[in-house]
Residue frames as a rotation matrix with the C-alpha (Angstrom) as fourth column:
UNK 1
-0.631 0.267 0.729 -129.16
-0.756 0.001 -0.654 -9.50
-0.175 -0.964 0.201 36.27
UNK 2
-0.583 0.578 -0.570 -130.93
0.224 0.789 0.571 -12.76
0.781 0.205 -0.590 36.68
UNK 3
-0.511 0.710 0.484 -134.57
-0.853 -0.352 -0.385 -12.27
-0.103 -0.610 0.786 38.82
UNK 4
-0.200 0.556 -0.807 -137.03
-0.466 0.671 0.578 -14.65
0.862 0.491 0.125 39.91
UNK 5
0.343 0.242 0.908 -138.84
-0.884 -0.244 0.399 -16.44
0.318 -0.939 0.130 42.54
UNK 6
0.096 -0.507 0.856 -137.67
-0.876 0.364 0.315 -18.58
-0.472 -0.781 -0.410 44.80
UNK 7
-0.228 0.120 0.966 -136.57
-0.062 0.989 -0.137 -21.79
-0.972 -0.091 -0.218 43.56
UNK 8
0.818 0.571 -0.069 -137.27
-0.139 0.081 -0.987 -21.07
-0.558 0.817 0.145 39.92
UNK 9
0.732 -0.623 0.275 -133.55
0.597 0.781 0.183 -21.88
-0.329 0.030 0.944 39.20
UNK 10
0.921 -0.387 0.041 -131.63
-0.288 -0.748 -0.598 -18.54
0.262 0.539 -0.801 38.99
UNK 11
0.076 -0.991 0.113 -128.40
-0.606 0.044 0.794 -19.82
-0.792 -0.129 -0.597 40.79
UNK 12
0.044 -0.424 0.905 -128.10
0.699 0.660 0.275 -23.01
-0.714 0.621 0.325 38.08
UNK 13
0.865 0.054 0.499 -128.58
0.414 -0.640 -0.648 -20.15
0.284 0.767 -0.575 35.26
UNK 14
0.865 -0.490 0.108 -126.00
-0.488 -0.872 -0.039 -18.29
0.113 -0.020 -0.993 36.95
UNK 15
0.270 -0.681 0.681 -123.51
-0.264 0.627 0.733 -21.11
-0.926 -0.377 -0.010 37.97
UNK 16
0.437 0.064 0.897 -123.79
0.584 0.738 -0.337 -22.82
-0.684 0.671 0.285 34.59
UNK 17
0.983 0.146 0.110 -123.68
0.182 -0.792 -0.582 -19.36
0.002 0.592 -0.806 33.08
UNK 18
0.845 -0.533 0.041 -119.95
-0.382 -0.548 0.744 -18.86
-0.374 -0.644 -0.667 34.57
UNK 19
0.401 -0.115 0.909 -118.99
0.147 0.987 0.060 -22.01
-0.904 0.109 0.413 33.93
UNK 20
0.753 0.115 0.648 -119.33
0.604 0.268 -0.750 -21.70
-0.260 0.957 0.132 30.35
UNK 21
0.982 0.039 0.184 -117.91
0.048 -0.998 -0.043 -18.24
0.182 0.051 -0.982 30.41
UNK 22
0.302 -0.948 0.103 -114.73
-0.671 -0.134 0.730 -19.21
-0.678 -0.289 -0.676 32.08
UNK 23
0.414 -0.513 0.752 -113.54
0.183 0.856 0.483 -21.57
-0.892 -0.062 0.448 29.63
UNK 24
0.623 -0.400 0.673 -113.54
0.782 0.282 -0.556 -19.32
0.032 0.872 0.488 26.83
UNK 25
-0.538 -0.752 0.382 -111.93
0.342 -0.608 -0.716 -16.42
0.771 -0.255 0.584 28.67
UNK 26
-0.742 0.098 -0.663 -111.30
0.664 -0.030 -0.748 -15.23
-0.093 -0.995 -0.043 32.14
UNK 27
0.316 0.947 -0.053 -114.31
0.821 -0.245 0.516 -13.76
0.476 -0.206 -0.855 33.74
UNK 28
-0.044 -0.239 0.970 -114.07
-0.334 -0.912 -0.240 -10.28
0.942 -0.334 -0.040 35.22
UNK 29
-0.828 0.217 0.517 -116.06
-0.560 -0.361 -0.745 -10.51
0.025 -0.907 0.421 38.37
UNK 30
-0.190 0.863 -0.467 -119.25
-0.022 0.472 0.881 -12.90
0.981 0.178 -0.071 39.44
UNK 31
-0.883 -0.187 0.431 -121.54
-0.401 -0.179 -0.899 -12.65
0.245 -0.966 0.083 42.34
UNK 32
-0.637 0.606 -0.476 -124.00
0.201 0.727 0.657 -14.64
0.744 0.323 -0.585 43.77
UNK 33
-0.500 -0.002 0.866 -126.41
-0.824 -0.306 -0.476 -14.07
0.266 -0.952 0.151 46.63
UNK 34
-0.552 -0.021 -0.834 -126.95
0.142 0.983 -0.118 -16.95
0.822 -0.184 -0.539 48.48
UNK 35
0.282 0.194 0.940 -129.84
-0.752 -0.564 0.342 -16.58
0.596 -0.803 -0.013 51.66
UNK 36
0.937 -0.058 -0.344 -128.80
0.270 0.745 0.610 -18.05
0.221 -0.665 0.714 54.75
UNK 37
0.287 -0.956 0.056 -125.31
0.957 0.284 -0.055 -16.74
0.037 0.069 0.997 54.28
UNK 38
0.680 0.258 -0.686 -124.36
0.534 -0.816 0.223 -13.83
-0.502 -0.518 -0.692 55.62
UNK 39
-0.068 -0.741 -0.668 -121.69
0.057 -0.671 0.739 -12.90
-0.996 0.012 0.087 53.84
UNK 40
-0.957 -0.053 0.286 -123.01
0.289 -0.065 0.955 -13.46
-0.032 0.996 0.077 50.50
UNK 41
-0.078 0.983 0.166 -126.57
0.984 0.050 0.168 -12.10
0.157 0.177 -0.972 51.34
UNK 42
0.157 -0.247 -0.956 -125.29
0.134 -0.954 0.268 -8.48
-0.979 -0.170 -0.116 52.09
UNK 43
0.882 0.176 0.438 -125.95
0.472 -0.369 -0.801 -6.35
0.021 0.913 -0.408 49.08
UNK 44
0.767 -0.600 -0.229 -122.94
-0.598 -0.797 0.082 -4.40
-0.232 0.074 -0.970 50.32
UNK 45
-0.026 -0.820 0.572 -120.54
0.252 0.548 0.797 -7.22
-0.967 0.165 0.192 49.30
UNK 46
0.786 0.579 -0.216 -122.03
0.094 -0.458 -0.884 -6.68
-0.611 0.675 -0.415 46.31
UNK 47
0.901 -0.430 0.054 -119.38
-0.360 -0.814 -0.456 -3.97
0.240 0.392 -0.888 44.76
UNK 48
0.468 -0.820 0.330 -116.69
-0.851 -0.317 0.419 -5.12
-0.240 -0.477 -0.846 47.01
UNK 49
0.023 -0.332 0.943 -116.19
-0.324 0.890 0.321 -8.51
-0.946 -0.313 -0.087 45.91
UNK 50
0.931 0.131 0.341 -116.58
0.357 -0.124 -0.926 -7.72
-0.079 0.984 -0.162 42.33
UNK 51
0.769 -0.545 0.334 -113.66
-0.437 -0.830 -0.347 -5.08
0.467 0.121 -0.876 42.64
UNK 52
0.291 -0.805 0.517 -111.68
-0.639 0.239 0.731 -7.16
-0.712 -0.543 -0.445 44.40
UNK 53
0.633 0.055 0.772 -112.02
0.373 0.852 -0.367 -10.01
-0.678 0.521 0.519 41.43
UNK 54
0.942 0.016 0.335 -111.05
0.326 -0.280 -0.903 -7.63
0.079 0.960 -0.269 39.21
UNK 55
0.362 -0.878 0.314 -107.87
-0.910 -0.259 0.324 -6.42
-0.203 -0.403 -0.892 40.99
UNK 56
0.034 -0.708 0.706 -106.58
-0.338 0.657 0.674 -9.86
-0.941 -0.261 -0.216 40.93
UNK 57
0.244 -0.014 0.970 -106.87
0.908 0.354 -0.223 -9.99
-0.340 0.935 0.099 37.02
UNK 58
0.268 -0.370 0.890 -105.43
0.430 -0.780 -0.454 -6.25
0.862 0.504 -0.050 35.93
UNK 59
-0.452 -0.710 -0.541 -102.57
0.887 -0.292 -0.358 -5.18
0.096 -0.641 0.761 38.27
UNK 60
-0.795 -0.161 0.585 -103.66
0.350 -0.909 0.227 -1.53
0.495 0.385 0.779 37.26
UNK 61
0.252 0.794 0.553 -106.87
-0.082 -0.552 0.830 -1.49
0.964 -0.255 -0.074 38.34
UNK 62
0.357 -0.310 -0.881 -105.62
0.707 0.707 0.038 -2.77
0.611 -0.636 0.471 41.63
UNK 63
-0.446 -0.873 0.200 -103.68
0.842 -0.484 -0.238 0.11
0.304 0.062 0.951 41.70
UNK 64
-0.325 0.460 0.826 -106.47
-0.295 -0.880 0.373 2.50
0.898 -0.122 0.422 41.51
UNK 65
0.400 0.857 -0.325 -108.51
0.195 0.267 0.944 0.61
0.896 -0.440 -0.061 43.71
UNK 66
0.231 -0.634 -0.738 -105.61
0.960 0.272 0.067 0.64
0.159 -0.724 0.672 46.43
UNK 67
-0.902 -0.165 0.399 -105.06
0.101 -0.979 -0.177 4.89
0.420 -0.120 0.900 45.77
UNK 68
-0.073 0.949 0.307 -108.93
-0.303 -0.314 0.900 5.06
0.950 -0.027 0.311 46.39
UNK 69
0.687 0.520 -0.508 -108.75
0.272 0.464 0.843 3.32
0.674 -0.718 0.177 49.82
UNK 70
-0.326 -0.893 -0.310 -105.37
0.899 -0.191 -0.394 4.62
0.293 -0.407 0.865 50.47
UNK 71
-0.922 -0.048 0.385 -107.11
0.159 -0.952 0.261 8.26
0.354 0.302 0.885 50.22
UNK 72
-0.583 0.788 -0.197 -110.37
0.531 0.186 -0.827 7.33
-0.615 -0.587 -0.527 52.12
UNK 73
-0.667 0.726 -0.167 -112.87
-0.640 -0.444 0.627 8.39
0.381 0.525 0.761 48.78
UNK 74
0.286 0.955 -0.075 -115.05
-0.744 0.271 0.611 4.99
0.604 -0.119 0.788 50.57
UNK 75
-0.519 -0.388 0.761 -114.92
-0.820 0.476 -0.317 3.13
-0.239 -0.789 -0.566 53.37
UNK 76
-0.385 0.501 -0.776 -116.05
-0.271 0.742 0.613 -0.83
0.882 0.446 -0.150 51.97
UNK 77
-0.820 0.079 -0.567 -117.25
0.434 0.731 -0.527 -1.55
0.373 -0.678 -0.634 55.88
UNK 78
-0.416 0.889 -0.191 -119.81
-0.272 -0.323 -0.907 0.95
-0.868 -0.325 0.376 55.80
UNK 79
-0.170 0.562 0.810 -123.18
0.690 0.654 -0.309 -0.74
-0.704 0.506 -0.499 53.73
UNK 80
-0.138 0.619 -0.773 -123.17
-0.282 -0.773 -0.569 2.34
-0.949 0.140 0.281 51.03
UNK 81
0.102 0.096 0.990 -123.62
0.678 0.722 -0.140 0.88
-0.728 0.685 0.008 47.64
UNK 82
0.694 -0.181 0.697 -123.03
0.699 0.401 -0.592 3.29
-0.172 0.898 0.404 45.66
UNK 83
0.464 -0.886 0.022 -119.96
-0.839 -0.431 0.332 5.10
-0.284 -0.172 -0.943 47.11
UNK 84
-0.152 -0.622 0.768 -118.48
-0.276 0.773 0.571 1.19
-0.949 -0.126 -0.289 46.83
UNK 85
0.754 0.338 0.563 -120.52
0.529 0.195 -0.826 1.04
-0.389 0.921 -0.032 42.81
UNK 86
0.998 -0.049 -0.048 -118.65
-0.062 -0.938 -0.340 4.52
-0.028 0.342 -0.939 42.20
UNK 87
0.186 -0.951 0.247 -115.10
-0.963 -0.127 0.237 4.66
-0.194 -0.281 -0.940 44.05
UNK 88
-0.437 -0.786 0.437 -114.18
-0.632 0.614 0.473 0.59
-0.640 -0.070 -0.765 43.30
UNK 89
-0.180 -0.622 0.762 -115.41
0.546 0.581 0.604 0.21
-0.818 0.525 0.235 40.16
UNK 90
0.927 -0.057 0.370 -116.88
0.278 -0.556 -0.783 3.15
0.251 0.829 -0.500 37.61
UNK 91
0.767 -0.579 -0.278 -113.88
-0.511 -0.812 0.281 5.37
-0.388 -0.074 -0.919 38.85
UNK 92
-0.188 -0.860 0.474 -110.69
-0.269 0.509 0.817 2.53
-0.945 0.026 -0.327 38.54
UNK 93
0.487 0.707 0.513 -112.72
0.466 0.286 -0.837 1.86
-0.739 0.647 -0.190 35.43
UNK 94
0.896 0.425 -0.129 -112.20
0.410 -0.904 -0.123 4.82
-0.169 0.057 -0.984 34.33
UNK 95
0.436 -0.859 -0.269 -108.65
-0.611 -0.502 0.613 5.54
-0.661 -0.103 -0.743 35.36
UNK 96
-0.025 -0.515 0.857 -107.64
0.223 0.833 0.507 2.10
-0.975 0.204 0.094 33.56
UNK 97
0.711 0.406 0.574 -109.73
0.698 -0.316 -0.642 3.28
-0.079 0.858 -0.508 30.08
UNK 98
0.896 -0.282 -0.344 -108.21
-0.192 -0.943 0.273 6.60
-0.401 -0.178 -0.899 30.74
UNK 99
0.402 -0.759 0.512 -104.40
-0.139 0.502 0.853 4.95
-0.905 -0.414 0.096 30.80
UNK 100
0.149 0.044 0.988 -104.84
0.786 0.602 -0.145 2.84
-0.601 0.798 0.055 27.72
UNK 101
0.757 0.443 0.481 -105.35
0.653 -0.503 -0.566 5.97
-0.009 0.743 -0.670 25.86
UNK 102
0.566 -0.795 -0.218 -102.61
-0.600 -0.579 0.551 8.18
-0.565 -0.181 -0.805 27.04
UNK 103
-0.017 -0.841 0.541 -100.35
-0.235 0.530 0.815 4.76
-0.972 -0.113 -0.207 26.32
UNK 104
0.566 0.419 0.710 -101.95
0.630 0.335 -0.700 4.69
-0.531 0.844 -0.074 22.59
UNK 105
0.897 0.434 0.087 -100.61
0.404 -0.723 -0.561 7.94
-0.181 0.538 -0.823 22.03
């Protein structure tokens, strides 16, 4: 987490920070809040727009993430943060970690 007050340059820390990150391997998930912007100034994007990054870089989690919404465990249009922390991304987490191991064995 990057903190600070206004204007003290957390988005270049974070922008730059990415940056760097993607070039020596893909990034999971990155989120900025941005004020003025409504869709990036909602903590509840938050969770969802992480989880969604990640789906589009491991088929699998995808997979969970899609059983979890298929099964209503959290609705992403209501603002709870951590039904949307929990159910799209410890759990798929989880199931993916979970996987790996079974497929070790």
């Amino acid at each position: 987490w990057i903190k600070g007050s206004p204007g003290a340059g957390k988005s270049a820390i974070a922008s730059s920070l990415q940056s760097r990150l993607m070039k020596k391997h893909p990034l999971g998930g990155f989120f900025s809040f941005r004020r003025g912007d409504a869709a990036l100034s909602n903590p509840a994007a938050l969770w969802r727009t992480i989880a969604h990054q990640l789906a589009r870089s491991d088929p699998k989690f995808a997979s969970t993430i899609i059983k979890t919404l298929n099964v209503n465990l959290v609705d992403p249009q209501r603002p709870n943060i951590e039904d949307h922390f929990d159910s799209l991304i410890v759990e798929p987490l989880k199931a993916c970690f979970n996987e790996q191991l079974q497929d070790r064995r």
